[in-house]
C-alpha positions in Angstrom: -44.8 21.4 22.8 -43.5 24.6 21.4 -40.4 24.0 22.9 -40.0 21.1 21.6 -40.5 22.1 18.4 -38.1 25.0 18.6 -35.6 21.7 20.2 -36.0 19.7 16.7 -35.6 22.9 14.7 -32.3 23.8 16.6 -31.2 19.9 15.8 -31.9 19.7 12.3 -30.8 23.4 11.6 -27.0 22.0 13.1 -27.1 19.4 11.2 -27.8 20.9 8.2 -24.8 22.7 8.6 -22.2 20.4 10.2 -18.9 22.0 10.7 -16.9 19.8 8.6 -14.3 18.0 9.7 -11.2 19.8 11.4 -8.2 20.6 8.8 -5.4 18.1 9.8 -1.4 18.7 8.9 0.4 15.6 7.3 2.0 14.8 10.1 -1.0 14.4 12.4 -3.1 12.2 9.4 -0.3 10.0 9.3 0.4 10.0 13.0 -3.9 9.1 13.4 -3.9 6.5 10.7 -0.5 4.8 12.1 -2.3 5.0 15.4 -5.3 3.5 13.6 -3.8 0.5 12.5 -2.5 -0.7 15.8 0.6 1.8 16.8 3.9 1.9 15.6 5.3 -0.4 18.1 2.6 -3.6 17.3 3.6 -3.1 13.5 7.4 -3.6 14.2 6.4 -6.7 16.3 5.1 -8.4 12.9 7.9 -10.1 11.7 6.3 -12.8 9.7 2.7 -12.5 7.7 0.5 -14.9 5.9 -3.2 -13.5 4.0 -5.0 -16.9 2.5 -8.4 -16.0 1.1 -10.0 -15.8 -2.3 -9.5 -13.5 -5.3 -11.8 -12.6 -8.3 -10.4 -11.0 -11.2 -13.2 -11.6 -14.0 -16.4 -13.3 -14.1 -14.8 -16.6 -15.2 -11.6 -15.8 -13.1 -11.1 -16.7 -9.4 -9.6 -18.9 -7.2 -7.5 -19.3 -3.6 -4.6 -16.9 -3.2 -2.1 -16.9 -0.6 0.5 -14.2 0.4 3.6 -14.7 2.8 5.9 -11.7 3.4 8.7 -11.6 6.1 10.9 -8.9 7.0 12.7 -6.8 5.9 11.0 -7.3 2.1 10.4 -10.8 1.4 7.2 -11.8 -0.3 5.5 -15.1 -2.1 2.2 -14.8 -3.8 0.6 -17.3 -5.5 -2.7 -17.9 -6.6 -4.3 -20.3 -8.5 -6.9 -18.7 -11.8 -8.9 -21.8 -13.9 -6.7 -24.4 -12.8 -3.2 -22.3 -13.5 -0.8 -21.3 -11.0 0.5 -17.3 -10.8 3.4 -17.2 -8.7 5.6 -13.7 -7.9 8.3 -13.9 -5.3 11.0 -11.1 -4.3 14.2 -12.3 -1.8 14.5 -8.2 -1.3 16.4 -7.7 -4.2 15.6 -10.1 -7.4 12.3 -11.4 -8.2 10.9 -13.8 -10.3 7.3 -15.0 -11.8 5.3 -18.1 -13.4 2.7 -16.8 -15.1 0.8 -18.6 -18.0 -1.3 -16.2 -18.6 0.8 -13.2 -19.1 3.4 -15.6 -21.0 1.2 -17.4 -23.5 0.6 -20.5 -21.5 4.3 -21.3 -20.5 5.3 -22.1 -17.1 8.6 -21.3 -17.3 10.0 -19.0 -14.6 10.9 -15.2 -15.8 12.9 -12.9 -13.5 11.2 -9.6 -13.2 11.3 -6.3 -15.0 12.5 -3.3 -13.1 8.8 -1.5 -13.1 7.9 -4.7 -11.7 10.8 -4.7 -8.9 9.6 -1.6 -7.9 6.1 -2.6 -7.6 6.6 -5.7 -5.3 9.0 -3.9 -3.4 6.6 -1.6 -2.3 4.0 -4.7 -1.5 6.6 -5.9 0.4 7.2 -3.3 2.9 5.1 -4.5 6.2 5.0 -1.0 7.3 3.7 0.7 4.1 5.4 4.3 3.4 4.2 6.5 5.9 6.2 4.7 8.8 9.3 6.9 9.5 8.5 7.9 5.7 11.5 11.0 6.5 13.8 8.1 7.1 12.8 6.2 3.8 13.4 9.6 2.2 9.6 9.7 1.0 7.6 13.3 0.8 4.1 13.5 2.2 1.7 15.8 1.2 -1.5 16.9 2.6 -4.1 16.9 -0.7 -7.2 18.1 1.7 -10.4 16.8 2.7 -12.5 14.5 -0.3 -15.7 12.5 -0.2 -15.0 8.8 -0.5 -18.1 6.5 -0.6 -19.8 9.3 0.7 -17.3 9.8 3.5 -15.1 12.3 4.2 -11.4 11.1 3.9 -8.1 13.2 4.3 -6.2 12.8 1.2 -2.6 12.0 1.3 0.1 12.2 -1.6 2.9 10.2 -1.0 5.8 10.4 -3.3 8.7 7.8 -2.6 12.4 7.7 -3.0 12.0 5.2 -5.5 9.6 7.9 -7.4 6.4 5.7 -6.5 3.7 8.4 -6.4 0.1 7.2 -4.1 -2.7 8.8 -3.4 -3.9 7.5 -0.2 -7.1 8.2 1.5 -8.1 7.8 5.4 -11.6 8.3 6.8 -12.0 11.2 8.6 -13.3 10.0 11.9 -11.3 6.3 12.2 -8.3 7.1 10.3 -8.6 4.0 8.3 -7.5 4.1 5.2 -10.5 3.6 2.9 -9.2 4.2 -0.9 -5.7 3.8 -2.3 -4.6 5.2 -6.0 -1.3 4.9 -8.1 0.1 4.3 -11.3 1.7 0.6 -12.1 3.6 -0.2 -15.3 2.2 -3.1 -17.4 4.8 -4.1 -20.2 5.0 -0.6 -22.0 2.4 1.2 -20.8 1.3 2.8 -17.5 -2.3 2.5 -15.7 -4.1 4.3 -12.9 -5.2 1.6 -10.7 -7.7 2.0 -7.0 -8.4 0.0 -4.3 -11.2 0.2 -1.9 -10.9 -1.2 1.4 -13.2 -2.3 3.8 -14.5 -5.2 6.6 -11.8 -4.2 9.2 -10.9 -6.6 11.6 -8.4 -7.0 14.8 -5.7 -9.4 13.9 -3.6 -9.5 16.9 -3.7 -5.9 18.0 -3.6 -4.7 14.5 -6.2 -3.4 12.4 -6.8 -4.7 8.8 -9.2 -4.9 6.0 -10.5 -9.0 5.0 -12.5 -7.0 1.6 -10.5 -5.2 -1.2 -12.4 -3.9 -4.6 -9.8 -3.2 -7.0 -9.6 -1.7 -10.6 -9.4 1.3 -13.3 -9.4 4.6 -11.8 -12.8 6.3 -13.4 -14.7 2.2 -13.7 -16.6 0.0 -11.1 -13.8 -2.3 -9.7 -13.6 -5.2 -11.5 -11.2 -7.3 -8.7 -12.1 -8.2 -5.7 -10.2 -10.2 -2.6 -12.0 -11.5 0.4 -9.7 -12.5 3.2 -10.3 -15.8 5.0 -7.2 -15.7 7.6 -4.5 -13.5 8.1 -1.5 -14.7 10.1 1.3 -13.4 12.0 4.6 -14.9 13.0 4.7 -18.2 11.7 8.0 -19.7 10.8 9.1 -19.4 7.6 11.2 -21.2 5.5 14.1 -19.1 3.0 13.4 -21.2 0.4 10.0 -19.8 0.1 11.5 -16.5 -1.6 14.4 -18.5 -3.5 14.1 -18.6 -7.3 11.1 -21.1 -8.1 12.5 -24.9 -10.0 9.2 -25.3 -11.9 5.3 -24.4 -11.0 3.9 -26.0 -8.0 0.8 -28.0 -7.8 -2.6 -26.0 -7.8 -4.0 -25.2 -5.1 -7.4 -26.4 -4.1 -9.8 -24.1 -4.5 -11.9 -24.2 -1.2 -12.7 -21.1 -0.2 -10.1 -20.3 2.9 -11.7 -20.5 6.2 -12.4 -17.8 8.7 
């Protein structure tokens, strides 16, 4: 008996204080969390993607969204939102948008604003920024170990060639990234915007998240997406990412299925 007692005091007394988690140089985070998601090699496979699920953005505000991106940095999103249609596409170089709700109700296609080229650029990428992020000419910074959820999580800063600054954040026993942070342009101002990831899943060797809480840094998200079906290497035709003629038809708003 004694010994056993002196057994559960030796246990709780280590775990009480835990070594924390090992320091980790920028190159091995990003080296983990590339190995996290599925390896370098599976990612450059992808050639084609397509994400159908359903998005929340207010309490009145949700509907079906689809995403369909093909390399090198082509992407269509469109979702519907109280029977209107939001539509962004980028052909890799010009973009355009219908949006009703940002224009006053018309649905008359509007080429996008630089800040916003720069924004779905970046969405565009398959790979994300840390993939041969020397090559893109992006910096990579080491920010140390933070608390996430009640996790620990290695903090990255990633600055990109295009001057994109994101704060990413990657649990520190999967590698999975957990929490993402940066600053997005809306008209004339600027916002600090998070997204919280979680529910990974395998999707064809790959690892990704079917749950994303979004919103204002320093508030509960307010957004959320729930992935029904993610999709990879389907044909594709060019004319999805060619300037939109008028607003498609809404879609029907069914939740996707698993």
């Amino acid at each position: 008996m004694k010994r056993f007692k002196k057994f559960s005091m030796v246990v709780a007394l280590a775990a009480a204080f835990a070594f924390p988690a090992a320091a980790q140089t920028a190159d091995e985070i990003v080296a983990k969390a590339i190995a996290a998601r599925g390896g370098i090699e599976k990612l450059k496979s992808v050639r084609t993607e397509k994400i159908t699920g359903q998005i929340t953005l207010g309490p009145d505000a949700q509907g079906p969204f689809s995403v369909q991106r093909e390399r090198p940095h082509k992407m269509r999103m469109e979702m519907t939102i109280q029977g209107q249609i939001i539509l962004r596409i980028f052909n890799g170089s010009a973009g355009w948008q219908i949006n009703p709700f940002q224009f006053q109700g018309s649905k008359e296609v509007h080429s996008l604003r630089p800040d916003e080229l720069k924004n779905i650029a970046e969405e565009a990428d398959f790979e994300g920024p840390l993939v041969n992020w020397r090559e893109k000419g992006n910096q990579v910074e080491s920010m140390g170990l933070e608390k996430v959820g009640g996790r620990d999580a290695y903090h990255l800063k990633v600055t990109e060639k295009n001057g994109i600054v994101q704060n990413l954040w990657f649990d520190a026993e999967t590698f999975r990234q957990i929490k993402w942070e940066s600053v997005r342009g809306s008209g004339d101002q600027s916002i600090d915007v998070q997204s919280f990831f979680s529910d990974f899943r395998d999707v064809g060797g790959l690892t990704e998240p079917f749950v994303i809480d979004s919103g204002l840094v320093g508030k509960d998200p307010g957004q959320k997406i729930v992935i029904g079906r993610i999709e990879l290497n389907l044909p594709m035709d060019n004319s999805l990412f060619t300037p939109p003629v008028e607003a498609p038809p809404a879609t029907d708003s069914k939740p996707a299925g698993n």
